[in-house]
C-alpha positions in Angstrom: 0.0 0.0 0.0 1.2 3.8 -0.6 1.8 4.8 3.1 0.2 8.0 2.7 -3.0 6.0 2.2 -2.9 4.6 5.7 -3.4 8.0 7.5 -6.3 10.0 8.0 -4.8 13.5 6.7 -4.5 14.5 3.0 -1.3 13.8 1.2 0.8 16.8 0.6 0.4 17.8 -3.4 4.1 18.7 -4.0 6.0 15.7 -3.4 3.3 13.9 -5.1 3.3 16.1 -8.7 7.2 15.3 -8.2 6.9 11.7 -8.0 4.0 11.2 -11.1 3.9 14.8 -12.7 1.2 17.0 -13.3 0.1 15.5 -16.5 0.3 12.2 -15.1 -2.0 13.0 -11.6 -4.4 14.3 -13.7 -5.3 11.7 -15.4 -6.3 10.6 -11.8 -7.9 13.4 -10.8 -10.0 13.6 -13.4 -11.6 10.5 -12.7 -11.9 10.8 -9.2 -13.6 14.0 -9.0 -10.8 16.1 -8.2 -9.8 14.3 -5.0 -6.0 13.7 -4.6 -6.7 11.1 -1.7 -8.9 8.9 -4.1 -6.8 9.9 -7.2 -3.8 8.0 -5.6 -6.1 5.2 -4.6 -6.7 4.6 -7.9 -3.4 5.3 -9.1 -2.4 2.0 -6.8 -5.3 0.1 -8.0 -4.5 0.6 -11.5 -1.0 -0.3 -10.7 -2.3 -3.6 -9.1 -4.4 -4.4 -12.0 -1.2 -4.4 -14.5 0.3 -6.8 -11.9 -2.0 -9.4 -12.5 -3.0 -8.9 -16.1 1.3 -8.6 -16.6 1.8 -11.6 -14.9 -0.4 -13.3 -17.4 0.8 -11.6 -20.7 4.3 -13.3 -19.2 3.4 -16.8 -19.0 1.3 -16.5 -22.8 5.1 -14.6 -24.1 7.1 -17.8 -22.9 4.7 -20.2 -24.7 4.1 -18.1 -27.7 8.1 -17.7 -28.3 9.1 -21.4 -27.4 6.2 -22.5 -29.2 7.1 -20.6 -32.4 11.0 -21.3 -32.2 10.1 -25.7 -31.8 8.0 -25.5 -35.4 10.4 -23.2 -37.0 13.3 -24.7 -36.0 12.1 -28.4 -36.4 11.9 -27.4 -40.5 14.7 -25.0 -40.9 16.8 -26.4 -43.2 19.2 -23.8 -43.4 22.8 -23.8 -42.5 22.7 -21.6 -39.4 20.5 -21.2 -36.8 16.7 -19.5 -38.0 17.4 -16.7 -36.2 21.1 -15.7 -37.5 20.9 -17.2 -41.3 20.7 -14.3 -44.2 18.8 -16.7 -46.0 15.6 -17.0 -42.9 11.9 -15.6 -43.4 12.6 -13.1 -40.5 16.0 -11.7 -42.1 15.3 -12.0 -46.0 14.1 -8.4 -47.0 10.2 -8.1 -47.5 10.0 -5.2 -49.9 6.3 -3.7 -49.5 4.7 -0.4 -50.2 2.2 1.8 -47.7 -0.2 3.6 -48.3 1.3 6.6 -49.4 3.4 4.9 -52.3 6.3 4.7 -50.2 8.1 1.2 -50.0 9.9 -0.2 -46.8 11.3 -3.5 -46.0 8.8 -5.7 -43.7 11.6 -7.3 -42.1 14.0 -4.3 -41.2 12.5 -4.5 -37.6 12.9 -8.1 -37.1 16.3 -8.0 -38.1 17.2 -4.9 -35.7 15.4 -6.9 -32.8 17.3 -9.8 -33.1 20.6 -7.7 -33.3 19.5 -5.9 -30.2 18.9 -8.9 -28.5 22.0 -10.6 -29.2 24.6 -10.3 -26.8 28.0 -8.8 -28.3 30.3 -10.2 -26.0 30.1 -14.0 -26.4 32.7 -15.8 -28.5 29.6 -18.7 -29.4 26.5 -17.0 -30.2 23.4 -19.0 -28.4 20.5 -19.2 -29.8 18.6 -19.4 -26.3 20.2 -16.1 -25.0 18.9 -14.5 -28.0 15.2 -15.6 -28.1 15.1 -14.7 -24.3 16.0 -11.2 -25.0 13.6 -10.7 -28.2 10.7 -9.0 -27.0 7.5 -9.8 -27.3 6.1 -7.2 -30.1 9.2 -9.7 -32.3 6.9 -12.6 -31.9 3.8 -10.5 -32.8 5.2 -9.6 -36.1 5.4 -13.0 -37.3 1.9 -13.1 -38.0 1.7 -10.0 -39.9 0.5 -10.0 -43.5 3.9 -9.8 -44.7 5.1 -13.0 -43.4 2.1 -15.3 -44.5 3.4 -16.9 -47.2 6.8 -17.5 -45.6 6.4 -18.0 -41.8 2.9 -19.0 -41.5 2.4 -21.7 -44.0 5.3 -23.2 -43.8 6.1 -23.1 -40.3 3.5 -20.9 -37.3 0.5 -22.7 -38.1 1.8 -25.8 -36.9 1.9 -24.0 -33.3 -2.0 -23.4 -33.2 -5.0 -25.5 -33.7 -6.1 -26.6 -36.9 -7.8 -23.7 -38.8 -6.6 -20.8 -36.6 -7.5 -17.9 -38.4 -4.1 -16.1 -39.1 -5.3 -12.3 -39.2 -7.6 -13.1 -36.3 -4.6 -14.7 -34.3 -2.2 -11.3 -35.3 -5.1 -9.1 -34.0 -5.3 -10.6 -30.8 -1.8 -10.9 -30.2 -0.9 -7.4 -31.4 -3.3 -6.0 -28.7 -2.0 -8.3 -26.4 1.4 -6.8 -26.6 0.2 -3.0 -26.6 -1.7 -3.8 -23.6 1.4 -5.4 -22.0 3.6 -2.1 -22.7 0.9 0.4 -21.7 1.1 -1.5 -18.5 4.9 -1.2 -18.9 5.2 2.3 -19.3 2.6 2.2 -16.6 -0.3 3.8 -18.3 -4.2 3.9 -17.0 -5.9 0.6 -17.8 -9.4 2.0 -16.9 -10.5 4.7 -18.9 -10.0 3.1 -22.6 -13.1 3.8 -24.7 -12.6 0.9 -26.6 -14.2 -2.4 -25.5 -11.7 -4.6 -26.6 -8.8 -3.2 -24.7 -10.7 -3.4 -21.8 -8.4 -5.5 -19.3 -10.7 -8.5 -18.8 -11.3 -8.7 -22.8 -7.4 -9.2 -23.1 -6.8 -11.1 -20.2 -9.7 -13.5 -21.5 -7.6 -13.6 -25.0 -4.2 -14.4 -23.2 -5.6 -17.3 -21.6 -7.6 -18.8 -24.3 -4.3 -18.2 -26.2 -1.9 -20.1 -23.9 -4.2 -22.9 -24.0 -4.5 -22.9 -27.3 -0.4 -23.5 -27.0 -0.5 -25.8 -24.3 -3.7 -27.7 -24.0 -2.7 -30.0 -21.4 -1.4 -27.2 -18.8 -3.1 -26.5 -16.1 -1.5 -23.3 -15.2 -4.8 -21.7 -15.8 -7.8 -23.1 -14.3 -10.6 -24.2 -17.0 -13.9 -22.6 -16.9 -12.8 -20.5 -14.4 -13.0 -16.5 -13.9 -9.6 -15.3 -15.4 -6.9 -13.8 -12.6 -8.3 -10.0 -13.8 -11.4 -11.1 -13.2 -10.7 -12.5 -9.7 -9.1 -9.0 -9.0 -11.8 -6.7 -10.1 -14.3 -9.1 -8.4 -11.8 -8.9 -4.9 -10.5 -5.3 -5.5 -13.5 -3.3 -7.1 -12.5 0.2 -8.5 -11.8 3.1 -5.9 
């Protein structure tokens, strides 16, 4: 709990605008009426509601990227490691075109992720290190349009059940991972317009997700409320 919470008196303003900024308080204040005591309480509750729905997201990224580097790397024929040969679907240029004309490689990113993510001072480069350190917006871009014919045929669909829906599966995964990095960059997870960034929505798609993965896990209870769920149910809104 923030300590101030516990007593009866009214946090001082100052030190709080130092510690979340103006811009950032108000967010809080603004929904709750202008009252810095209830504006912090909510602050703490929003902060406890990334918690859990993070601690989700984290168990659906380790599946998702072990899941995708077994199929790909059971049919890579190439003569490196899938991640590191030239010759891969996620380092071969993708030349496309936006909307405004302009073209741009679909794979630039991939390839600057996996060069971040590979550490520079290891004589051996390991494979393992490297797919621990990609993030999970690298695993999201797999299923974009761009890769369909390369990645997903040949190799991603084998991770899902039969007939998964490729565009379907990239939506829900993209918002997936913006949800996880609002929560990141510790953003409000309450006042989204949009119904299907709602918390519970993506907290319902990471589990149904991971157990499309791993059907046999029971890290997730079946038929069950979902952990976000439990906590709105157990913690209500300030």
């Amino acid at each position: 709990m923030i300590d101030v919470l516990a007593h009866n008196h009214a946090p001082d303003e100052t030190w709080v605008l130092e510690w979340l900024s103006s811009p950032r308080l108000q967010t809080y204040l603004d929904a709750s009426g202008n009252n810095l005591q209830r504006a912090l309480r909510l602050y703490e509750w929003n902060i406890n509601l990334g918690q859990t729905l993070m601690k989700d997201i984290a168990f659906f990224e380790v599946a998702l990227r072990n899941a995708y580097n077994r199929e790909i790397d059971s049919r890579w024929d190439g003569t490196r490691h899938w991640l590191f040969d030239d010759d891969s679907p996620v380092n071969i240029p993708i030349p496309r075109h936006n909307r405004a004309g302009q073209s741009f490689d679909a794979n630039a990113l991939n390839r600057t992720s996996i060069r971040n993510a590979t550490p520079s001072r290891t004589e051996t480069i390991q494979p393992d290190k490297t797919i621990a350190n990609l993030p999970l917006g690298f695993w999201a871009h797999l299923t974009y349009k761009a890769h369909e014919r390369i990645l997903w045929i040949p190799y991603l669909h084998h991770a899902w059940p039969s007939g998964t829906n490729r565009a379907d599966l990239n939506a829900k995964i993209r918002l997936i991972n913006e949800c996880r990095n609002r929560i990141a960059h510790h953003e409000p997870l309450f006042h989204n317009a949009d119904g299907t960034r709602n918390p519970t929505v993506v907290d319902g798609l990471v589990v149904d997700l991971f157990h499309e993965l791993l059907p046999q896990a029971d890290v997730f209870e079946p038929d069950a409320p979902t952990p976000v769920e439990l906590f709105l149910h157990s913690s209500p809104r300030p």
